[in-house]
N, C-alpha and C positions, 0 to 999 in steps of 0.2 A: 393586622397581618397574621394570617394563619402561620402556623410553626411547621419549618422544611419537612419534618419529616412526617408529622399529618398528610402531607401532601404524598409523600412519595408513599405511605401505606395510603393513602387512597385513591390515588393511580397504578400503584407498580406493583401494593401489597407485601411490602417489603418492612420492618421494624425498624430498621436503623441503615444508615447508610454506610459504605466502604470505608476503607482509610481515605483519608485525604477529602472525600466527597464533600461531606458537610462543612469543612473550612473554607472550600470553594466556592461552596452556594453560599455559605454566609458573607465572604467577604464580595460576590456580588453584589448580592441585597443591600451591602454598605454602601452602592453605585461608583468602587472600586473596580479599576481598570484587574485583571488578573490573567496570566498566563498560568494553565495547569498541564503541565505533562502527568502522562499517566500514564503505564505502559499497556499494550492489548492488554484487551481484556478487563481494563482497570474502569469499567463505565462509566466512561465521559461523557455521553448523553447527557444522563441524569444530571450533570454538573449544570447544564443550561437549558435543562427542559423546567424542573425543578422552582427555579429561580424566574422562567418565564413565566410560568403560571400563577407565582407571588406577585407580580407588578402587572397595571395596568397597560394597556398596547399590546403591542406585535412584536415579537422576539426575530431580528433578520439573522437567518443563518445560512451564512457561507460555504460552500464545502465543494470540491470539484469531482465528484463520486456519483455520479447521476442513480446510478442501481442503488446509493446505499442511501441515497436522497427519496427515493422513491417508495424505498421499505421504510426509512423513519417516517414520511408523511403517511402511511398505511396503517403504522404501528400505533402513532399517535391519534390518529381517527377512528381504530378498533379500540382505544381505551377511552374514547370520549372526547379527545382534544382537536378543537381543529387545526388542519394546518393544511397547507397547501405546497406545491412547488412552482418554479418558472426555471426549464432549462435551456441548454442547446437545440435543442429537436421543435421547440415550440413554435409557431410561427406568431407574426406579429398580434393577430387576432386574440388567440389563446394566450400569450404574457397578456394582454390589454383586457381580459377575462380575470383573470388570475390578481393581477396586479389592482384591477377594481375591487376585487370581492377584498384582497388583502386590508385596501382603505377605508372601507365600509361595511364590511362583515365581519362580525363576529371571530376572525379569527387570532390563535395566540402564536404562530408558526408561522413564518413565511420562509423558504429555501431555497437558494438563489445559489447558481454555478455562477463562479465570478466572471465571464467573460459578459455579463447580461450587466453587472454595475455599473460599465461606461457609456449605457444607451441611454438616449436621451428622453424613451419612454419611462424606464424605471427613475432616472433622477427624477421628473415631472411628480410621477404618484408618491419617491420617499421622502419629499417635501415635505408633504402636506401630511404624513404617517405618524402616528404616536406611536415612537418606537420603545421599547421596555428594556430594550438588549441589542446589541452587534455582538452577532457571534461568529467566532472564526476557525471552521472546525480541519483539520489537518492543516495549521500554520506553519511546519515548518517552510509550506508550500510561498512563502512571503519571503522567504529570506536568500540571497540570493548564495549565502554558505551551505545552504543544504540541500541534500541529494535530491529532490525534487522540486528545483523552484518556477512560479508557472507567474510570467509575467502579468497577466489579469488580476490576480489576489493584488499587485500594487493599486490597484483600483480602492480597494479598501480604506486605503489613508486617506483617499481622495471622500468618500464616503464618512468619515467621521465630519469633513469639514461641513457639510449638511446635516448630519444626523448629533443632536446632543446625547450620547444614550453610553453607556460602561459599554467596556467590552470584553467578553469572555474569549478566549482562546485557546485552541486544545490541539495537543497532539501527544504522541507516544513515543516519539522519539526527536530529539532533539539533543543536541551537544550545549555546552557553555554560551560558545561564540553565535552557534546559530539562535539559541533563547534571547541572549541578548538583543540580536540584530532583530530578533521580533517583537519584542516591545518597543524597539524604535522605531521600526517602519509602521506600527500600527499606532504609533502617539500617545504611548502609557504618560497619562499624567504625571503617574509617580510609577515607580515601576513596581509592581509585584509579582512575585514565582512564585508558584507552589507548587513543590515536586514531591510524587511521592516517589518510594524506595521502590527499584529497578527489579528487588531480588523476586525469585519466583523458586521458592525451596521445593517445593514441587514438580520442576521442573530440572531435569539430568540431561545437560549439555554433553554428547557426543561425539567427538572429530574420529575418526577411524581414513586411514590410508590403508587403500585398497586396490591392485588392478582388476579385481574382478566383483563389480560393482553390483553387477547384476544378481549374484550371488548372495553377498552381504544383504542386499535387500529382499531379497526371498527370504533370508533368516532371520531380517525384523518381523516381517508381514506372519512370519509364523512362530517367532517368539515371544510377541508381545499381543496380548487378546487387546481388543476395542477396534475402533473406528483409528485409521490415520489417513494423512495426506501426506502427498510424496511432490516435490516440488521441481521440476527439470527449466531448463530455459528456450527450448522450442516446441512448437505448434507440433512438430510431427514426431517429434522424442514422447510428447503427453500418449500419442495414440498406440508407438511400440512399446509402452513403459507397462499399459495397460495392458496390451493383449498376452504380453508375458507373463504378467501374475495372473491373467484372467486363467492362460495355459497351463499354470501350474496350481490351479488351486484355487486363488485367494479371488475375494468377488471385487472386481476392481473397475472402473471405467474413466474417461478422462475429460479434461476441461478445457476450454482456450477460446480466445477471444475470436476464432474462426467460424464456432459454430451460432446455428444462426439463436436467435433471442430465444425461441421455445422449447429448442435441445440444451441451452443452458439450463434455463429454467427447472427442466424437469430433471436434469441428470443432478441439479444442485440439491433441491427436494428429495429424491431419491438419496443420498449422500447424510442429509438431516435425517431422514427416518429412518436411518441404519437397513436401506434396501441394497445401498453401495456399501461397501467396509471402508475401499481404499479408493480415495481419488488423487488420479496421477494428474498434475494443473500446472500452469504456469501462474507469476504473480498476477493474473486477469482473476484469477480466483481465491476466495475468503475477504474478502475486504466488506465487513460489517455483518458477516456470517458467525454469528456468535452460538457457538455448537459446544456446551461445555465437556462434553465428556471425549474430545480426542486424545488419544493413548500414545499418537507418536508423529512428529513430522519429521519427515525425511528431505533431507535435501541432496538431491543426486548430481546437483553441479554446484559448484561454489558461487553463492551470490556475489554481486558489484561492491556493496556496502555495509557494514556492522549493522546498520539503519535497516535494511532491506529486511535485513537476516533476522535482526532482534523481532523487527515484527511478524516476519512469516514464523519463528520459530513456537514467538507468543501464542501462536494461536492451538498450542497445547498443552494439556492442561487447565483447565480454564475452569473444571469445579474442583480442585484445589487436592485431586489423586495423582498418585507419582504418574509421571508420561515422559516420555522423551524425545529430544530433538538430537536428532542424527545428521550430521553432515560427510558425506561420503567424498573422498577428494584422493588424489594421484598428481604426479607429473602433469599431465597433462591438463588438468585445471587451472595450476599457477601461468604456466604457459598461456592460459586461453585468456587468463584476466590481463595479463601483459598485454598482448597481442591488442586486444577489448581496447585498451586505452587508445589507441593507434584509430582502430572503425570507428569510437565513438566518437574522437574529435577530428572529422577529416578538414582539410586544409579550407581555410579562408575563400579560396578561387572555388573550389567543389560546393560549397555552400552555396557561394550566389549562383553558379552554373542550375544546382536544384532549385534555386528560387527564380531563374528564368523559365525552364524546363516545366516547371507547375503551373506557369501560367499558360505557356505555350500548349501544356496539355487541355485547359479551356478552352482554348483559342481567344484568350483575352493580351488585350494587343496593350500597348504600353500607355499609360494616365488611364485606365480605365480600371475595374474590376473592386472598386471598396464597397465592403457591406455585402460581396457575393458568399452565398453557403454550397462551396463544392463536395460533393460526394466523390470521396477519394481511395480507390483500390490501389495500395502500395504498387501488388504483383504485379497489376496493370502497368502502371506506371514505369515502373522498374524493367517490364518486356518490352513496352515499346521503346524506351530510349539508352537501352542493354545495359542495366545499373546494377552494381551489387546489392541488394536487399539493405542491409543494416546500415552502409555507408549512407543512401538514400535516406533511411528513416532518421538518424541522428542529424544527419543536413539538416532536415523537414522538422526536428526537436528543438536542435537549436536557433532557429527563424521563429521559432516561436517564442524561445528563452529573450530576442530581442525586441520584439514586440509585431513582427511584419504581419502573424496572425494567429489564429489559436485551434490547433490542432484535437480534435475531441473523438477520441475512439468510444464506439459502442453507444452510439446518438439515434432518437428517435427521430425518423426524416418524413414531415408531415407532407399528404398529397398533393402534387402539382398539378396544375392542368394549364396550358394554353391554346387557346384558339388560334387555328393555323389558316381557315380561308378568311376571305373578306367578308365582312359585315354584310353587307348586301346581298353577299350570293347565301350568306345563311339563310337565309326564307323561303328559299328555292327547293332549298334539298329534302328529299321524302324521306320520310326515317323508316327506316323498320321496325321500331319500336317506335310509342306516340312517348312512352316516358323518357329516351333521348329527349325530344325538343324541352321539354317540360325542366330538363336538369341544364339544360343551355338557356333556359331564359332563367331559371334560379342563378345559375353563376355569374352570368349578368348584369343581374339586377347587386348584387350581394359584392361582387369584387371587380374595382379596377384594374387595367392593365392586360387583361385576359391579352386582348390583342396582341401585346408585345414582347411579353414573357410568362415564362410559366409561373404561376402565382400559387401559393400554399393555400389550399380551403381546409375548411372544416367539414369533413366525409357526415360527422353526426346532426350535424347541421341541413345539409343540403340535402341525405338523406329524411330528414324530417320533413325538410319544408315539400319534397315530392311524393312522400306518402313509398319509400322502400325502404326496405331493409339497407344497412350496411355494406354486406357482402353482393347483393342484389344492385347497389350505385356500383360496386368496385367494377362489375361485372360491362353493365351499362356504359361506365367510362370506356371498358377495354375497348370495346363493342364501336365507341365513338372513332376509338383514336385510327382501326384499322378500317373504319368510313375515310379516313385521312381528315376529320372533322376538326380535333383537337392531337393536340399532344401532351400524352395522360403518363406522369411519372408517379410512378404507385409511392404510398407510406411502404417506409423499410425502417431499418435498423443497422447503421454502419457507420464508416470514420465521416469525419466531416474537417473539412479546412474551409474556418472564416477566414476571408480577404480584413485585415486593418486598413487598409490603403490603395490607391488605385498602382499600378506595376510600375516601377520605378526602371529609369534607363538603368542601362548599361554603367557599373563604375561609382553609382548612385548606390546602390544597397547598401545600409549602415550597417557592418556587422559586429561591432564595437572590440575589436581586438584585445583592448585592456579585458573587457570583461570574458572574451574567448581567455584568456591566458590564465584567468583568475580561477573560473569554471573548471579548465584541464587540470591545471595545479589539484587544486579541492579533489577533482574527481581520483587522481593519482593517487592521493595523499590515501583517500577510503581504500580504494585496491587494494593496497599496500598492507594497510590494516588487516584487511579479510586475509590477505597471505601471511602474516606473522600470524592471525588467528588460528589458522590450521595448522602451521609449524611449531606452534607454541611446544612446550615439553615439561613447562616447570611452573607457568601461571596458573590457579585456577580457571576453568573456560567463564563461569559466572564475574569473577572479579574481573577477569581481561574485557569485560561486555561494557560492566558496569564502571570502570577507569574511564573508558572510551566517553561516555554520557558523565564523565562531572562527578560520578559517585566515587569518590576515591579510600574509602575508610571503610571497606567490606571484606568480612568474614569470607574464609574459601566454602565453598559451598558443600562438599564431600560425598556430592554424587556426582560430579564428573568423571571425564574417561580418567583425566588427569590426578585426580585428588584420591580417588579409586586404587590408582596406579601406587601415588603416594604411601595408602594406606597399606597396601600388601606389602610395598617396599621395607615398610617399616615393622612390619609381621615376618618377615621374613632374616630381616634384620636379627630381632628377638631371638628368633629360632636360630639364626647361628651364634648366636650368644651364648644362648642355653648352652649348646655345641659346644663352644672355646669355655667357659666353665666348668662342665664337664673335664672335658680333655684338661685343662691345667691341674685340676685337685688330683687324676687322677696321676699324672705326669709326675707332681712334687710328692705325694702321699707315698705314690709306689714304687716309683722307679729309682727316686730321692731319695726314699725314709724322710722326708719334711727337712730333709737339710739342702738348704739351695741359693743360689745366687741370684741376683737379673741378669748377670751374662749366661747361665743356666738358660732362662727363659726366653731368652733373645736369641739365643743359638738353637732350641730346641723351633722359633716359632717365627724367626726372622732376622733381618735387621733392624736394632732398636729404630733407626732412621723412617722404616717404610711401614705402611697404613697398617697392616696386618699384624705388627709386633706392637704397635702403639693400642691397637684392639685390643690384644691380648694385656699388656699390660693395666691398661684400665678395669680390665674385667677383675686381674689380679689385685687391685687395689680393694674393688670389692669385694673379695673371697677373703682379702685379709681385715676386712673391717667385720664381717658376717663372722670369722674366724674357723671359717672352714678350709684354711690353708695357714700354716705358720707367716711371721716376714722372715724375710729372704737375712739374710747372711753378710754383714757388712765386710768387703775385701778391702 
């Protein structure tokens, strides 16, 4: 067996590995079970890439990140290693692609969103798989104590009882109760953590209370040089956030899960190569953007959770120069979080009402609708049956938290097409192109069912087998569908809602109340936290983070607003010190002649009783041990 870190200089180019890294890979390689927190930035990757490439087989790795699924299997195939994915967007053909080359090919990666681990194609192929690893990456996502638990990851447990293989598991954030509850739901043989230290001395935790928001952060944007990101909680706050600093200066533009895949893409790019300075984002953006030189994040609404916050704030400072994370908050934030608890857990009856209403909006009628992939527009939704926006989506959140289906923002949605006339009469009809007919006898020949539903093809496929380009088929389809030949739903990129189950009557919907109750509790409980965080006045902001995750034995950090605060309080202190020593030598020397009492002192400085004569007296204590004041005079 070659030695971990051979490997990782000769993949990554790197000497030696982090803190914590190599104890993780090694106790892998032991084919020990291990849980490792690590906070952003703390690369975790490397913890199970590392260790994949030391053991024979295929490393499965978990992760419900589809973009950051798609940049590691990139990353790892520009360094030489294969790897693959199989996600939401995929259609059956391409997992059955994917999932073969996984068994038979040369590959050391395979990366699986977990709602694909309870189909019955993939159990089929990980049978039969020489697995090396089960990897479980953002687990807190398993535990149903933590801020984002996604019922498919329980899939996983179900997955060791096929797969003989260790398992790695990795996240950045994680409390006590939830690391626990994650080595139980995932079947630690024996249980092992390995956590490294939370601290980030680097990093200078910020809370400032403000009403004029706008302001304060024009004076980050031009106080501090480098690249930041600025963090708001709506779609249309990202787009005034930007055009404000764009107006005043600063080169800023913004992010959100609204725009479409290629204006991500390039605004994110742009961002990386310091062509943007400042991006205004919601949490849709930085998740596996690893950009070491950011100088500042800004949070202009108070996040849900210490969880949320730790990791968005992580993501500055990252090559190990001071930067800061600012959190800007008022009145009206505490207020919004409060309020927040209320929309995000709407009533019992509200939820299944949205779990009838979704189906309704299919027009999928009742025992009917499991294994359908809907393409799902909130806005839509929400106009046509006059819904509040966020009560809507947390209904739609937690029907997923109970298993009904599985909700996946930002999914690649492969080509449909169905055949809408009869068989018979297709022979008839003249085309005005001869390559129409020629792409209807390839779909044909190639996929079932055309007749009766729109069925997912492979555009690089069908284009092949006709001799056109890509964009030249998409064209050709269009071409078909307004013959009224077919009905052609183009590849997009959008939310997606799988059906678990066919529509359940009325009174039928399980929504499991214990566990609603347990979920709100939990969820309050974080709120709660992020408002004693901004209120704090006397914790460090680093120890108050690092208490919250289990680290309880940490040094204050003394670049906070807080510890900052501390330090001049106690400079200033000095200097009235200085002051009443002064004033007392000068008080007994001169006004005395050195003959003097404590009721002299008390009377000249206070009541011996109150904080101010007690000051001065200690001072005196010292002046008469230095012996730059006589002692006083016993009456």
């Amino acid at each position: 067996m070659q030695n971990p870190v051979d490997i990782l200089k000769k993949y990554w180019g790197y000497d030696s590995f982090r803190p914590m890294q190599e104890d993780i890979v090694r106790t892998a390689l032991e084919g020990r079970d291990v849980l490792a927190i690590l906070p952003t930035g703390g690369g975790k990757s490397v913890c199970f890439q590392v260790p994949g490439l030391m053991r024979d087989g295929i490393a499965i790795v978990v992760t419900p990140l589809i973009a950051l699924m798609k940049d590691q299997v990139q990353n790892l195939n520009d360094r030489g290693i294969r790897a693959l994915c199989i996600n939401a967007g995929m259609n059956r053909r391409e997992v059955d692609n994917a999932l073969n080359n996984a068994l038979y090919g040369d590959f050391k990666f395979l990366y699986v969103s977990p709602e694909r681990l309870g189909t019955q194609l993939f159990k089929s192929y990980v049978q039969e798989m020489n697995v090396s690893f089960i990897v479980v990456d953002e687990a807190h996502c398993i535990s149903q104590w933590g801020y984002d638990f996604r019922p498919d990851y329980l899939q996983i447990g179900k997955l060791r009882e096929m797969v003989d293989a260790p398992v790695i598991a990795l996240t950045a954030t994680a409390t006590p109760e939830v690391a626990e509850d994650i080595m139980t739901r995932l079947g630690f043989k024996d249980k092992c953590l390995l956590k490294s230290g939370f601290e980030r001395p680097n990093l200078s935790y910020i809370v400032r209370h403000c009403e004029d928001k706008l302001g304060q952060l024009l004076n980050i944007c031009n106080s501090v040089e480098g690249t930041g990101i600025v963090y708001v909680r709506s779609r249309k706050k990202t787009e005034e956030l930007a055009a404000y600093l764009t107006a005043n200066g600063i080169s800023a533009s913004f992010y959100n899960a609204g725009l479409g895949p290629d204006a991500r893409s390039a605004r994110q790019e742009d961002w990386k190569s310091d062509k943007i300075r400042v991006m205004v984002c919601t949490n849709a953006f930085g998740m596996g953007i690893d950009k070491p030189d950011v100088r500042f994040v800004v949070h202009f609404d108070v996040p849900d959770s210490p969880e949320a916050y730790f990791q968005e704030a992580g993501r500055g400072g990252r090559d190990g120069k001071r930067s800061f994370a600012v959190l800007l908050w008022n009145s009206s934030d505490t207020k919004r979080l409060r309020q927040l608890a209320t929309v995000s857990f709407p009533s019992l009856e509200y939820i299944e009402d949205i779990y009838h209403k979704v189906h309704i909006f299919y027009d999928i009628p009742y025992e009917s609708g499991v294994g359908r992939q809907l393409k799902f527009n909130l806005e839509e939704f929400c106009s046509r049956f006059k819904l509040q926006r966020s009560s809507a989506y947390y209904a739609i959140i937690y029907l997923e938290r109970t298993g009904h289906w599985t909700f996946s923002e930002d999914v690649d949605i492969s080509t449909k097409v169905q055949i809408i006339v009869d068989r018979n009469d297709l022979y008839d009809i003249e085309f005005p192109d001869p390559k129409m007919a020629y792409i209807l006898d390839v779909l044909m020949r190639k996929y079932t069912g055309l007749f009766s539903y729109p069925v997912p093809v492979d555009e690089d496929y069908v284009a092949q087998m006709t001799g056109v380009t890509v964009p030249m088929l998409r064209q050709l389809l269009y071409k078909l569908s307004l013959e009224h030949v077919i009905r052609y739903v183009p590849c997009d990129h959008a939310t997606v809602i799988f059906l678990h189950h066919d529509r359940l009557r009325e009174k039928n919907v399980n929504l499991d109340p214990a566990r609603y109750a347990m979920l709100k509790d939990a969820s309050l409980g974080r709120m709660q936290k992020m408002i004693d965080y901004v209120s704090e006045e006397d914790t460090c902001r680093s120890a108050y983070l690092l208490e919250y995750f289990g680290q309880t034995e940490s040094a204050d950090c003394g670049t906070c607003d807080i510890c900052r605060s501390s330090r001049k309080s106690i400079k200033e202190n000095a200097a009235k010190s200085d002051d009443m020593a002064a004033e007392i030598v000068r008080y007994i020397n001169e006004e005395l002649q050195g003959s003097y009492t404590l009721d002299d002192v008390a009377c000249r400085f206070g009541s011996p009783s109150s904080d101010p004569a007690q000051a001065y007296l200690t001072i005196l204590r010292t002046l008469i041990d230095q012996g730059l004041v006589s002692a006083p005079e016993r009456v």
